[in-house]
ZADO-1210 file (C-alpha; in nm, 4 decimals, padded with zeros to 6 digits):
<atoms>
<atom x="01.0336" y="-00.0655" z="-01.5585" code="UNK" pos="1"/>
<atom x="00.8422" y="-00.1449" z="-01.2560" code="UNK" pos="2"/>
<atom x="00.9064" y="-00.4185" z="-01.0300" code="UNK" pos="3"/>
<atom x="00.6565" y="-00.7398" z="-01.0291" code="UNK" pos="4"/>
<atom x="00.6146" y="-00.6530" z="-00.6618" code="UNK" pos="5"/>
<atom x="00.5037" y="-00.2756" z="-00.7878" code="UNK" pos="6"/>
<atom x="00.2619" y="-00.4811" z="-01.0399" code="UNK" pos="7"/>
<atom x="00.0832" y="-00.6612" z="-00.7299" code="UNK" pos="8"/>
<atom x="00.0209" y="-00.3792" z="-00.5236" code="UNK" pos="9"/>
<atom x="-00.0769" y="-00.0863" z="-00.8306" code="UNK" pos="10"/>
<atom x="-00.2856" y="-00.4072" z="-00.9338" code="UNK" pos="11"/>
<atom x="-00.4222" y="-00.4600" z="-00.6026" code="UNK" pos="12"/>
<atom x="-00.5001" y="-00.0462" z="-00.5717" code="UNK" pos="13"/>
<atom x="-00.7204" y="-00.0783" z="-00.9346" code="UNK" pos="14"/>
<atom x="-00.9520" y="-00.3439" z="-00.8345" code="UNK" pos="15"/>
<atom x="-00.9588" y="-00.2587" z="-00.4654" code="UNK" pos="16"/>
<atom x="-00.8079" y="-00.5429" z="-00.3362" code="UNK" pos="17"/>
<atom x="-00.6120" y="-00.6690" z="-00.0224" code="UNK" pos="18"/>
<atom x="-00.2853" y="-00.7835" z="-00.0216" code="UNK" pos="19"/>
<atom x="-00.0946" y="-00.9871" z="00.1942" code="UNK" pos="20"/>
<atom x="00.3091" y="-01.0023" z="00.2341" code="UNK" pos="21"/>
<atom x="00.6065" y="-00.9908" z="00.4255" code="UNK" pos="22"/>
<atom x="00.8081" y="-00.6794" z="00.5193" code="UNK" pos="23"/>
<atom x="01.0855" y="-00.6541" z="00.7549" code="UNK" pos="24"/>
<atom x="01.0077" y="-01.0214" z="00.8867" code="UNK" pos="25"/>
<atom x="00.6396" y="-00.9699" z="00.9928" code="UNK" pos="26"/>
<atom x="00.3118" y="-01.1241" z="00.7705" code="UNK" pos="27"/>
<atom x="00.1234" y="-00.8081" z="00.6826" code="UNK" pos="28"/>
<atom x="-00.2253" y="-00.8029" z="00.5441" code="UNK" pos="29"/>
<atom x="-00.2873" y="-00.4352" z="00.3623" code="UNK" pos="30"/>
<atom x="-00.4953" y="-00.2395" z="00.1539" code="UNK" pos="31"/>
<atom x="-00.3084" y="-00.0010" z="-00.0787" code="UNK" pos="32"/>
<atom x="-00.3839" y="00.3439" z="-00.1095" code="UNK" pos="33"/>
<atom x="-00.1127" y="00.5509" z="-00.2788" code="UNK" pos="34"/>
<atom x="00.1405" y="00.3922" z="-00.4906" code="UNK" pos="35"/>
<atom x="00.4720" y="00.5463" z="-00.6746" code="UNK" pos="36"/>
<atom x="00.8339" y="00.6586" z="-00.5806" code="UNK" pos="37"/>
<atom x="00.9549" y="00.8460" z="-00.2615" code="UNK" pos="38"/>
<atom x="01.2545" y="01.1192" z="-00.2335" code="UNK" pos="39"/>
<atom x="01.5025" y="00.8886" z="-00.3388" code="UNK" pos="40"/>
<atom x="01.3649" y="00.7029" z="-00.6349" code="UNK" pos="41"/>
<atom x="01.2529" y="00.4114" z="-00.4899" code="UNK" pos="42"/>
<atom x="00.9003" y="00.2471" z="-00.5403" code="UNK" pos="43"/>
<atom x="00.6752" y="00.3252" z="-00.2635" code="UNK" pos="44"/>
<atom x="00.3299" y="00.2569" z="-00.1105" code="UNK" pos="45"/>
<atom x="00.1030" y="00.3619" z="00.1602" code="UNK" pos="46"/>
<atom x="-00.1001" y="00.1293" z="00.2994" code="UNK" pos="47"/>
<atom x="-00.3573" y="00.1046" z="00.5420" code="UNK" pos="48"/>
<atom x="-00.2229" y="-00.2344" z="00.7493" code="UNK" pos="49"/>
<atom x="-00.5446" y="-00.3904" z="00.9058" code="UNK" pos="50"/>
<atom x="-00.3923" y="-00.7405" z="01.0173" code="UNK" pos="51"/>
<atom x="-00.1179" y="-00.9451" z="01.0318" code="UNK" pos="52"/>
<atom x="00.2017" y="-00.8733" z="01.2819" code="UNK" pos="53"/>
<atom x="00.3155" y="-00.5632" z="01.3871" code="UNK" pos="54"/>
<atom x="00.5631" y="-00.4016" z="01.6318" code="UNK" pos="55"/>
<atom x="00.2804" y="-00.1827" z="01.7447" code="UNK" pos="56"/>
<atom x="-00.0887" y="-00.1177" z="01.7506" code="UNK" pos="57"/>
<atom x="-00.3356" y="-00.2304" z="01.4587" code="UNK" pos="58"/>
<atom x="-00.4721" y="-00.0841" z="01.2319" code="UNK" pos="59"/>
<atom x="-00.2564" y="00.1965" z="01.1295" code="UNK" pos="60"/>
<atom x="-00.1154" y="00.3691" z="00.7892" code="UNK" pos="61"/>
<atom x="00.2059" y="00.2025" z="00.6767" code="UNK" pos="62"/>
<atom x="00.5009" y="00.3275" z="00.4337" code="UNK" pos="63"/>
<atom x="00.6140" y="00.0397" z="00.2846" code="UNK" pos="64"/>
<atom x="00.9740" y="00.0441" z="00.0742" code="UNK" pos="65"/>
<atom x="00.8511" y="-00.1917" z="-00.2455" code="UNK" pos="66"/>
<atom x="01.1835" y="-00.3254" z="-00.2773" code="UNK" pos="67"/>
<atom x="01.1781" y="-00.4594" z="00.0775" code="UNK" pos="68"/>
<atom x="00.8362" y="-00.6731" z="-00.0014" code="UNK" pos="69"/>
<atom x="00.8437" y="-01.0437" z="-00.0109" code="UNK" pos="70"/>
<atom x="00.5728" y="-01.2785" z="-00.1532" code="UNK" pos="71"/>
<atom x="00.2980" y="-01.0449" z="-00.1823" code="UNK" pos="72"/>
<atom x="00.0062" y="-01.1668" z="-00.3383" code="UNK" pos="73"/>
<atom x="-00.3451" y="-00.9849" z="-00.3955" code="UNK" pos="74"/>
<atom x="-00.6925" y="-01.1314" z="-00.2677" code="UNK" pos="75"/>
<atom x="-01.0513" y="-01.0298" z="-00.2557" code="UNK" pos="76"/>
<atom x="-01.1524" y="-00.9397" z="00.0702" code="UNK" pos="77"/>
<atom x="-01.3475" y="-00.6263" z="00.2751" code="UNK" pos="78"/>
<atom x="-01.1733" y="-00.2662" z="00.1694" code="UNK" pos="79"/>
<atom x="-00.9926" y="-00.1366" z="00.4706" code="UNK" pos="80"/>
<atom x="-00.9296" y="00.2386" z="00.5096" code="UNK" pos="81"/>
<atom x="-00.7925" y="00.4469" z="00.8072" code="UNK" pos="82"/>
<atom x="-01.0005" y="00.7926" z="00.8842" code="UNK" pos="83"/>
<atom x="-00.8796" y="01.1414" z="00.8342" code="UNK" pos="84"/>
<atom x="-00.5454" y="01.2737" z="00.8232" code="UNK" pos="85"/>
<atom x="-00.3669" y="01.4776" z="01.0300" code="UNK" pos="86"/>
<atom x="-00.1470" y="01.5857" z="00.8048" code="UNK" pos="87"/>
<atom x="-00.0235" y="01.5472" z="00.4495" code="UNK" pos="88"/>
<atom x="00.1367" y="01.2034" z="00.3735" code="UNK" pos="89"/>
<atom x="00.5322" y="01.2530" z="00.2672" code="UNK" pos="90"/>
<atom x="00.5616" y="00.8265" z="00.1905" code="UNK" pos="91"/>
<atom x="00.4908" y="00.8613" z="-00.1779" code="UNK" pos="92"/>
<atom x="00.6675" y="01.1709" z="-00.3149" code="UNK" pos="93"/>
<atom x="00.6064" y="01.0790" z="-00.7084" code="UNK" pos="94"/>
<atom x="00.2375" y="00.9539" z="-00.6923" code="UNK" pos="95"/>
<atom x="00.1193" y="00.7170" z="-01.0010" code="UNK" pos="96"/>
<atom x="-00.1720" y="00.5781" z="-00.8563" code="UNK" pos="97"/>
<atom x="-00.3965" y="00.6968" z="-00.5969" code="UNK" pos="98"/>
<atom x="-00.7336" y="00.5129" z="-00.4904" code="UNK" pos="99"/>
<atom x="-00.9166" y="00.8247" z="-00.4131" code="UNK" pos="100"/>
<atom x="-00.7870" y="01.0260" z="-00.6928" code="UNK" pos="101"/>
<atom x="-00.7832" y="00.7749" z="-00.9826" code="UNK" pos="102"/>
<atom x="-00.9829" y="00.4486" z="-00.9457" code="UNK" pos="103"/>
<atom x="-01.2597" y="00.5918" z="-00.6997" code="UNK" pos="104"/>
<atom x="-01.3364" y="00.9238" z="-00.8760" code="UNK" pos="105"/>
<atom x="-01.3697" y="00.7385" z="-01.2174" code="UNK" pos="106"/>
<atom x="-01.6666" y="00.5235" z="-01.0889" code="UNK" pos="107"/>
</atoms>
């Protein structure tokens, strides 16, 4: 059974939404790209962090343990997405939802 934090974010990915939380002590503000489990079973997202506090530059793709999420909350706001990758993303090894894949290419 998913987590209510797993809720917000997969949520947040369907209707294209931001969402804002805490992780490892620092307000982020996110949109969610690519949510599911990683290697070791735990619930996963990538995001694409485009404010809030970080130890280093903004904006930049983020890997964000679920369980590790505190107050996260979803809220309408401009969609925020990084450009190309370099290479293939490894955060999300188990993918359930994907914007690209699953909300985008039903429109």
């Amino acid at each position: 059974m998913p987590s209510a934090t797993y809720a917000v974010f997969r949520n947040a990915i369907l209707a294209e939404q931001q969402v804002i939380c805490s992780y490892d002590g620092r307000t982020r503000e996110l949109c969610p790209h690519i949510i599911g489990t990683n290697k070791q079973g735990e619930e996963a997202v990538l995001a694409w962090q485009f404010a809030g506090e970080s130890s280093g530059r903004l904006p930049q793709w983020r890997c964000l343990k679920l369980a590790k999420v505190k107050n996260a909350r979803a809220r309408k706001g401009a969609w925020h997405e990084g450009g190309s990758h370099k290479t293939e993303q490894v955060c999300v090894s188990t993918i359930d939802l994907d914007i690209n894949i699953d909300v985008r290419k039903v429109r």
